[in-house]
C-alpha positions in Angstrom: -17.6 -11.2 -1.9 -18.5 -12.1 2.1 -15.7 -14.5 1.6 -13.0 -12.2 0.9 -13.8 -9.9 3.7 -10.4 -10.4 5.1 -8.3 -9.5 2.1 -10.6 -6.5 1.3 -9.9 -5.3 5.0 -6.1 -5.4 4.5 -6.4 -4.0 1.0 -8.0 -1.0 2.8 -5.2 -1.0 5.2 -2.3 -1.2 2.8 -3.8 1.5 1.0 -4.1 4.0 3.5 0.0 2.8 5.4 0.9 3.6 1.3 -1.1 6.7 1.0 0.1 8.3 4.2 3.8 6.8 3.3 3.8 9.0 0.2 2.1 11.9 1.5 4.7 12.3 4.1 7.4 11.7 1.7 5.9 14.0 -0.3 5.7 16.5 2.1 9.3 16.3 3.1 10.8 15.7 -0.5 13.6 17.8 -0.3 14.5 16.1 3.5 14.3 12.7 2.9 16.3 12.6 -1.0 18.9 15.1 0.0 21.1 12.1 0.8 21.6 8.5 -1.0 21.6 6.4 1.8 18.4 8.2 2.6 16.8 7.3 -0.8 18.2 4.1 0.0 16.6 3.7 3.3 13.3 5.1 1.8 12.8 2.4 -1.0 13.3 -0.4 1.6 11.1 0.8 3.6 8.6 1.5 1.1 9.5 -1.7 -0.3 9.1 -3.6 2.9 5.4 -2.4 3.3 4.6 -3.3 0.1 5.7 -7.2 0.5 4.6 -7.7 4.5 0.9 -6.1 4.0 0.5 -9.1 1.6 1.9 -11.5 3.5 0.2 -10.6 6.6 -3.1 -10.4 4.8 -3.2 -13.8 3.5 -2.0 -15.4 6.6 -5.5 -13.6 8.4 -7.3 -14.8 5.8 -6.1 -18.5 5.7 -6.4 -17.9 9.6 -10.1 -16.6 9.1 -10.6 -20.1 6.3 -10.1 -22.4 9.5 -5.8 -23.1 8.5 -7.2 -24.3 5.1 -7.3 -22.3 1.8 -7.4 -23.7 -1.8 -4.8 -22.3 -4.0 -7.3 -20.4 -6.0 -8.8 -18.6 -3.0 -5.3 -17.9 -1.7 -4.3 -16.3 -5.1 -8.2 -14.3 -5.4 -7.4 -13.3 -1.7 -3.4 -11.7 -2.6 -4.5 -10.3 -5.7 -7.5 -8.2 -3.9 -5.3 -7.1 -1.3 -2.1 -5.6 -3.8 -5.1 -4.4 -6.3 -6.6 -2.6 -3.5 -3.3 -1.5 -1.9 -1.9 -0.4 -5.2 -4.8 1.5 -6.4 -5.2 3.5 -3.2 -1.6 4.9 -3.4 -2.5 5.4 -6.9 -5.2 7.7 -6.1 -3.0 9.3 -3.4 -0.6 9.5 -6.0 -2.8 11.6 -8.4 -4.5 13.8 -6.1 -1.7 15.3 -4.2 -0.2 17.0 -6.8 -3.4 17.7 -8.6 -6.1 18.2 -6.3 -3.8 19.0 -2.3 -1.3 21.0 -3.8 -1.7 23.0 -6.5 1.0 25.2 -6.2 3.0 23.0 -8.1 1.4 23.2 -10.9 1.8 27.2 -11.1 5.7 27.2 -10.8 
């Protein structure tokens, strides 16, 4: 796992810019959906984050391999960085409602 250092590091990354992304849109729900071309703007940008912090990982990593990266370490290295990413906002996903706020739960 010393090898994929790199991918780990911007799983971590993409997991917290995903986390915070939904928390804040969570906290401003009613704000940001009020309009379409809000919700509009939202997805893109949401969507955005979740094709660059790939991208930008695996160019660090094959950057960090010396310029050269076999296809199998450059498909290991994306995978670990959207499973990571992914799995963090899913975590975020589950606790705000459940475990931050509460209060939804009682209405």
């Amino acid at each position: 796992m010393e090898n994929f250092k790199v991918p780990i590091r911007y799983g971590i990354i993409g997991a917290l810019i995903m986390s915070i992304f939904s928390f804040v849109s969570y906290l401003f729900y009613r704000q940001l959906f009020s309009s379409f071309y809000t919700q509009i703007a939202v997805g893109i940008f949401s969507f955005a984050i979740m094709v660059l912090i790939p991208i930008i990982g695996g160019l660090a990593f094959r950057k960090d391999r010396g310029g050269i990266l076999s296809f199998q370490d450059a498909l290991v290295g994306l995978m670990l960085i959207c499973a990571i990413s992914f799995a963090g906002s899913a975590i975020m996903g589950y606790l705000i409602p459940n475990v931050i706020d509460q209060n939804i739960r009682r209405r």
